[in-house]
C-alpha positions, 0 to 999 in steps of 0.5 A: 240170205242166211239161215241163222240160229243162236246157241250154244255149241256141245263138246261131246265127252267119251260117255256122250259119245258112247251112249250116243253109239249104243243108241243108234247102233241098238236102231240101226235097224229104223230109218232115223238120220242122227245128228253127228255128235261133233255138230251138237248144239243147243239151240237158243233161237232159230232166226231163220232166213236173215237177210245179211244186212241184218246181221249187225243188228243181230249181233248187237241184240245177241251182245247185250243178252249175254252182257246180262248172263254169266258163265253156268253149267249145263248137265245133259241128262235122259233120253226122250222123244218129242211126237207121240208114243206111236208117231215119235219124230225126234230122239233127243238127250235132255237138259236139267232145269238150269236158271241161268240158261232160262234167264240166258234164252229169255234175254235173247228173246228179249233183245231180238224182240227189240229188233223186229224178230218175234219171240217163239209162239211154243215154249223154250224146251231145252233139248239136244237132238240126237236124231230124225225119225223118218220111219219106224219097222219096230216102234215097241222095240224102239220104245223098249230101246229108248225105255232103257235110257230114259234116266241117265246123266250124260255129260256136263258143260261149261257153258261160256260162250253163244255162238250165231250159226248160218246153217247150210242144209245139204243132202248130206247132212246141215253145215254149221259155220259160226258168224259170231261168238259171244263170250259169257264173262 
């Protein structure tokens, strides 16, 4: 069995990795477990525990979404939590309404659907997570600290290529090695 997810890998430019920094070095004082930049991803689709044998139909349904998208441009933007104001669980950098990567997601889902996987009961809510809140000492402080990042332009990326991930969770952190790549043209 493998643990799979489709998406799109993340190439941290010098002002991602300078707010990212900022960010987690103002937190340093919380227990929040950040994703390292060079890991960034933008989840399409966790498919979850996959029995190896299934990857070949997984391949063929990730083939044919992306032979009905082309290449596009991401813009990474603002600063968020998902959970509540006084319960936050995740830290994230977001994603500017892109059609194309809407259209993309939705292919995706489609073509699995084709293939048995059921398409996600919540919404597709492009996000890039940047950290696990695991406990917070200081939650005004924190949210005066994430206040401060709320709207800010990040970065852009090409985007031209999906990836299908297996991830190995450790104790040291998740493990992504590609299974396959599919080049948007």
């Amino acid at each position: 069995m493998k643990r799979l997810f489709a998406a799109i890998k993340i190439h941290p430019s010098a002002r991602y990795i300078s707010l990212f920094n900022e960010i987690s070095s103002s937190l340093q004082h919380e227990r929040i477990k950040w994703v390292e930049p060079e890991n960034m991803h933008l989840t399409l689709k966790f498919i979850g525990e996959t029995d190896e044998k299934q990857i070949p139909s997984i391949r063929q349904a990730l083939a044919k979404a992306v032979a009905k998208s082309k290449p596009f441009v991401l813009k990474i933007a603002n600063t968020g939590i998902f959970g509540s104001r006084y319960d936050p669980k995740v830290i994230w950098f977001g994603i500017e309404k892109q059609p194309d990567l809407d259209l993309l997601a939705k292919n995706i889902f489609g073509e699995l659907e084709k293939y048995g996987w059921e398409e996600d009961r919540q919404n597709f809510i492009p996000h890039l997570t940047i950290g696990r809140i695991r406990e917070l000492k200081d939650k005004p402080l924190f949210q005066q600290i994430i206040g401060r990042y709320n709207t800010i332009d990040i970065q852009e990326e090409n985007v031209s290529e999906i990836i299908l991930y297996e991830s190995i969770l450790r104790r040291e952190g998740p493990l992504y090695v590609k299974v396959s790549s599919f080049q948007i043209a």
